[in-house]
N, C-alpha and C positions, 0 to 999 in steps of 0.2 A: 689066758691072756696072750693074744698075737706078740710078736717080736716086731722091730722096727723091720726086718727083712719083708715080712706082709704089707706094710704101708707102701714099703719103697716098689714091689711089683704092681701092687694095684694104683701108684702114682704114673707106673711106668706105663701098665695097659691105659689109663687114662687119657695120656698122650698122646698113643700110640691110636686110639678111636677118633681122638680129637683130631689130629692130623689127616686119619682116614676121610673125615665127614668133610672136613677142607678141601681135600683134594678131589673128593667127588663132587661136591658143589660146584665148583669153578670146574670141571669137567662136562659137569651137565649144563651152565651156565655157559657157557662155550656154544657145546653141540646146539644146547637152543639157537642162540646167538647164529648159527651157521645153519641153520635151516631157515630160519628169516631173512640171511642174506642172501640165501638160493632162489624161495622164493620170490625175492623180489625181481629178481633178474627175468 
């Protein structure tokens, strides 16, 4: 039977993926973003 300490790490990596997936979205959602305004130019 796991301890609350097992919960509490894998609540932690959760976050911590979660946040990852966040910040590359809106990173690549950017660089998109700035290749469309290049080409237009």
């Amino acid at each position: 039977m796991p301890g609350w300490e097992v919960y509490a790490i894998l609540a932690v990596l959760l976050l911590l993926v979660f946040f990852l997936y966040l910040m590359v979205r809106r990173t690549v959602t950017g660089f998109k973003e700035g290749i469309k305004e290049s080409q237009r130019k």
